[in-house]
C-alpha positions in Angstrom: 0.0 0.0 0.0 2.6 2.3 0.9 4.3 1.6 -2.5 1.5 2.4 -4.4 0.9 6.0 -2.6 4.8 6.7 -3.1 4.2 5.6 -7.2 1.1 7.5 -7.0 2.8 10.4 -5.9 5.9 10.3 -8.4 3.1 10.3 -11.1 1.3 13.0 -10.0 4.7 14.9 -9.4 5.8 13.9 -13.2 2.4 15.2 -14.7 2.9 18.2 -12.8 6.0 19.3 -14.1 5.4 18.2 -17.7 2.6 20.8 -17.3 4.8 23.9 -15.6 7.6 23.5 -17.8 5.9 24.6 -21.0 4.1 27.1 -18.6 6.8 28.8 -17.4 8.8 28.8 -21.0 5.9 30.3 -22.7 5.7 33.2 -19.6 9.6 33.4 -20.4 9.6 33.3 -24.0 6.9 36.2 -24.1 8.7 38.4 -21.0 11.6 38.3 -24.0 9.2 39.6 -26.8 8.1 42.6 -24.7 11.5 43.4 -23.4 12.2 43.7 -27.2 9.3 45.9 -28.1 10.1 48.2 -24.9 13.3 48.5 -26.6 12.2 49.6 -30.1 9.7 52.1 -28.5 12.3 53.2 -26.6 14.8 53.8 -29.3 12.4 54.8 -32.1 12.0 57.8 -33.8 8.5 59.5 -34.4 7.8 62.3 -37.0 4.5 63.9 -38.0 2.7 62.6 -41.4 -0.1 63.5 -43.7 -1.3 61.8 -47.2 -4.0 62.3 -49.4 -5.7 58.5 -49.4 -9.4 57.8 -51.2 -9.7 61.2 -52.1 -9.5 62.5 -48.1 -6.4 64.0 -46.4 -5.2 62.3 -43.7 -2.6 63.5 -40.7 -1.0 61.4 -38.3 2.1 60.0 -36.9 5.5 57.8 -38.4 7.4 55.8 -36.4 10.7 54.6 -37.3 12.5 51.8 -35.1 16.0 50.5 -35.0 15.3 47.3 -36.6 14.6 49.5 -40.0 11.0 48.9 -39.8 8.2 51.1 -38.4 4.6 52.0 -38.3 2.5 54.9 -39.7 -1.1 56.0 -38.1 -3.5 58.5 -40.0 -6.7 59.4 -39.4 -9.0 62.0 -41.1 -11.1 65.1 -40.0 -13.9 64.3 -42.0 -17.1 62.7 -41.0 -17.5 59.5 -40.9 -13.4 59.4 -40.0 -11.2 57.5 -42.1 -8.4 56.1 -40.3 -5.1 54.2 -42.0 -2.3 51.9 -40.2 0.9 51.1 -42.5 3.9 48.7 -41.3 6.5 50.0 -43.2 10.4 48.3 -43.6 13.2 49.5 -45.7 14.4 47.7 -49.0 17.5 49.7 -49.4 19.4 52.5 -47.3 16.8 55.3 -48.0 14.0 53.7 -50.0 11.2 51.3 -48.4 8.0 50.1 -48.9 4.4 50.9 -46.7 1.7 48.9 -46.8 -1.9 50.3 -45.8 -5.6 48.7 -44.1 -8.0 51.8 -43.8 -11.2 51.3 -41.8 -13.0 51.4 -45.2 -11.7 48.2 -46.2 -9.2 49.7 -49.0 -5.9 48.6 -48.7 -2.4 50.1 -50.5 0.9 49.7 -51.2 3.3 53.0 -51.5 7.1 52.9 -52.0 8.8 55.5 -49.8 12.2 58.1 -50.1 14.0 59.2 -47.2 15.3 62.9 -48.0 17.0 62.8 -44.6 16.6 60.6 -41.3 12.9 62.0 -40.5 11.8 63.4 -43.7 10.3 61.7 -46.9 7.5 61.1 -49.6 5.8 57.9 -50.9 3.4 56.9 -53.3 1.2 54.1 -54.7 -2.1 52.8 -55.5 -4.9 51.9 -53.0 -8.1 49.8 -54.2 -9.7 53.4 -54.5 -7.0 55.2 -56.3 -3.3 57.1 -56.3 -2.2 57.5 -53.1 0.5 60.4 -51.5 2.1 60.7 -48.3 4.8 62.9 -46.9 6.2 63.0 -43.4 8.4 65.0 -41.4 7.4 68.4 -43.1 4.8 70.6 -42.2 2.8 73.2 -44.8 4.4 74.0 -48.1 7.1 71.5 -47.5 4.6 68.6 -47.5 2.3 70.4 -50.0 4.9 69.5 -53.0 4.7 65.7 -52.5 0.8 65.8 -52.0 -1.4 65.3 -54.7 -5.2 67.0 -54.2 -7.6 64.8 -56.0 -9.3 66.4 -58.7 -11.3 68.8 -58.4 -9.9 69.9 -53.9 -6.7 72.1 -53.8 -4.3 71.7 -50.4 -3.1 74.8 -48.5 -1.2 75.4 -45.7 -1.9 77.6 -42.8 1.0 79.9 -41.4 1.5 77.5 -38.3 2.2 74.6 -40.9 -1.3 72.9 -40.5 -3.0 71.1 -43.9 -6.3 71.4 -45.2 -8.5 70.3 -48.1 -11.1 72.2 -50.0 
């Protein structure tokens, strides 16, 4: 009798740790994976952004990060709101590629150009049509890498802000 608790017990024991080793690799593998995104927030660069998407001009934020990837967020002032998200990632030293999902359902692709470390322009094709973005640059600056849809014209107010009429 005694040998059978003292078996029972090893089995239990066994099952247990078969269970809390994956457990506790899992909670250990995804510590790791945050400790790396606290890192690329921490390091990363963030510059201002505005693009002319489905015929509505959108401002937001770029994010660059070490690992030469990054994110852009835009959102529009019109009613109902449009709002963009683009992971970006570089293909050579100053050129890259962003790819788009809007709340619409529209998706696009736009190849960027650095002009320096925070500054550039991109543009491509969404479901809906051409597609222009320029970050780091506020007013004029981002006007000449916008394109209004036909018909709207862009202007710039003195303290740099876009609009569309």
């Amino acid at each position: 009798m005694n040998q059978l608790k003292c078996s029972m017990k090893h089995s239990i024991t066994s099952w247990l740790g078969l269970l809390v080793l994956p457990l506790g690799l899992m909670l250990v593998l995804n510590g790791c994976a945050k400790i790396n995104n606290y890192g690329l927030e921490a390091f990363s660069s963030t510059t201002q952004a505005a693009a002319i998407i489905n015929g509505s001009l959108l401002q937001g934020k770029l994010r660059f990060y070490t690992d030469r990837t990054g994110t852009v967020s835009l959102e529009s002032a019109d009613e109902p709101s449009l709002t963009c998200f683009a992971n970006l990632r570089f293909t050579a030293s100053r050129n890259g590629v962003m790819n788009f999902k809007c709340s619409d359902g529209s998706d696009a692709q736009l190849s960027f150009v650095m002009i320096n470390e925070l500054s550039g322009h991109a543009r491509g094709q969404s479901s809906k049509g051409p597609v222009s973005l320029a970050y780091g640059m506020k007013g004029t600056e981002a006007l000449a890498y916008l394109t209004a849809p036909k018909g709207k014209t862009l202007a710039a107010s003195p303290d740099g802000q876009l609009s569309m009429e």
